[in-house]
C-alpha positions as CSV (number, residue, x, y, z in Angstrom):
1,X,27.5,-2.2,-1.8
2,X,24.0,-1.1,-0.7
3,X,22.8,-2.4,2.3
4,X,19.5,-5.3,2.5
5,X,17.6,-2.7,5.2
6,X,18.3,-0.1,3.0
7,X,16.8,-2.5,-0.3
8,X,14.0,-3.6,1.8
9,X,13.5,0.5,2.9
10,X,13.9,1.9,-1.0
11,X,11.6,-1.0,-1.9
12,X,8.4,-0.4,1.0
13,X,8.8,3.9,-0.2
14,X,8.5,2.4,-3.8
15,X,5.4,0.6,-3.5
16,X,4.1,3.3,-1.1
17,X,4.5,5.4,-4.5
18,X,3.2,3.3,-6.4
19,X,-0.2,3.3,-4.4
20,X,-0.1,7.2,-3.6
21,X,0.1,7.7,-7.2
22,X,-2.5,5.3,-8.6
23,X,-4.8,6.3,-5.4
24,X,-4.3,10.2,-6.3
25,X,-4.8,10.1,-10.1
26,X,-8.4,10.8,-11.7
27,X,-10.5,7.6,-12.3
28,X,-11.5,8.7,-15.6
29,X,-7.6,8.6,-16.6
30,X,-7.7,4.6,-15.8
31,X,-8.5,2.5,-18.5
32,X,-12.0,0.6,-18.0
33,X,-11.0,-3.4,-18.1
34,X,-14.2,-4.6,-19.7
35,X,-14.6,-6.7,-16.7
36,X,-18.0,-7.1,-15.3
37,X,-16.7,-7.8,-11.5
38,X,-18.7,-6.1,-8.9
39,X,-16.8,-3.9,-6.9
40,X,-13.4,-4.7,-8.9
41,X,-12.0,-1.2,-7.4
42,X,-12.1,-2.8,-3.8
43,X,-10.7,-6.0,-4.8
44,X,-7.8,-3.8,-6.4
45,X,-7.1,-1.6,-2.9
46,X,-7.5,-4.7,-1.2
47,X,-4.6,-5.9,-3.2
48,X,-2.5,-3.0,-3.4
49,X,-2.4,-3.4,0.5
50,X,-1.8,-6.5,1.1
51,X,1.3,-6.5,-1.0
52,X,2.2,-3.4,1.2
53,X,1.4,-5.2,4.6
54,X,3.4,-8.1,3.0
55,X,6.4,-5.9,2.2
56,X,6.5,-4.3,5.2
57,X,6.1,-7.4,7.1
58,X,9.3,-9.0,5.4
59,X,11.2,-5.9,6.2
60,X,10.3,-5.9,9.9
61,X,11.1,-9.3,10.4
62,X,14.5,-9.0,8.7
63,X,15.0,-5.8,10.7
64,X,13.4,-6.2,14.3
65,X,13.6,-9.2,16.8
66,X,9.7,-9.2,16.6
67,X,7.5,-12.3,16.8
68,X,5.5,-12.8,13.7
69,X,2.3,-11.6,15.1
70,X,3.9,-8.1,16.0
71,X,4.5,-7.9,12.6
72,X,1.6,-8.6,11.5
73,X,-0.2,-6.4,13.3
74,X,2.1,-2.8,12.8
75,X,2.0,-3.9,9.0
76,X,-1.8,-3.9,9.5
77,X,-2.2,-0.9,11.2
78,X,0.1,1.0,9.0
79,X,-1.4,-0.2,6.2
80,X,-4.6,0.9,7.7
81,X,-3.6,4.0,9.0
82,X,-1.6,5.1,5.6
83,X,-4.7,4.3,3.4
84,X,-7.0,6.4,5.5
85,X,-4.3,9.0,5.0
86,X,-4.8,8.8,1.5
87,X,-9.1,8.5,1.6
88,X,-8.6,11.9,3.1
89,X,-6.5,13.2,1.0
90,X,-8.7,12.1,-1.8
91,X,-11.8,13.8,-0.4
92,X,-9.8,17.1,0.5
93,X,-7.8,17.7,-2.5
94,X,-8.7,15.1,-5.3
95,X,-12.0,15.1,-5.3
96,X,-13.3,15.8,-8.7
């Protein structure tokens, strides 16, 4: 029987994936929606890494004997600091 730290773990590398891979692939391969919403990409990051901060949030609270704001704020900052990673990755190596 697999472990719920190790579902939560499998689950957080998933959607970290899932972002790595929709972040790294060419613009002009996504399918344009037809939607005339200013600055929809944004409002799609933004989303992308919330669910992550909300994943990862779930899983340190299950995990850790944190308080709710600590939480918060590594889910945050590792949210941050893993989509910088992948800005810079972008600019070094996917730039097109």
């Amino acid at each position: 029987m697999i472990k719920r730290e190790h579902i939560l773990l499998l689950r957080n590398l998933c959607w970290a994936g899932v972002i790595f891979f929709l972040c790294a692939i060419p613009s002009s391969s996504i399918p344009d929606p037809k939607l005339n919403i200013p600055h929809l990409d944004k409002v799609v990051h933004f989303g992308m890494f919330f669910i992550m901060s909300i994943l990862l949030c779930s899983g340190l609270r299950y995990q850790t004997k944190l308080s709710l704001r600590g939480c918060y704020l590594i889910a945050i900052g590792f949210s941050f600091a893993y989509g910088g990673m992948i800005e810079i990755l972008q600019y070094k190596y996917f730039h097109r």
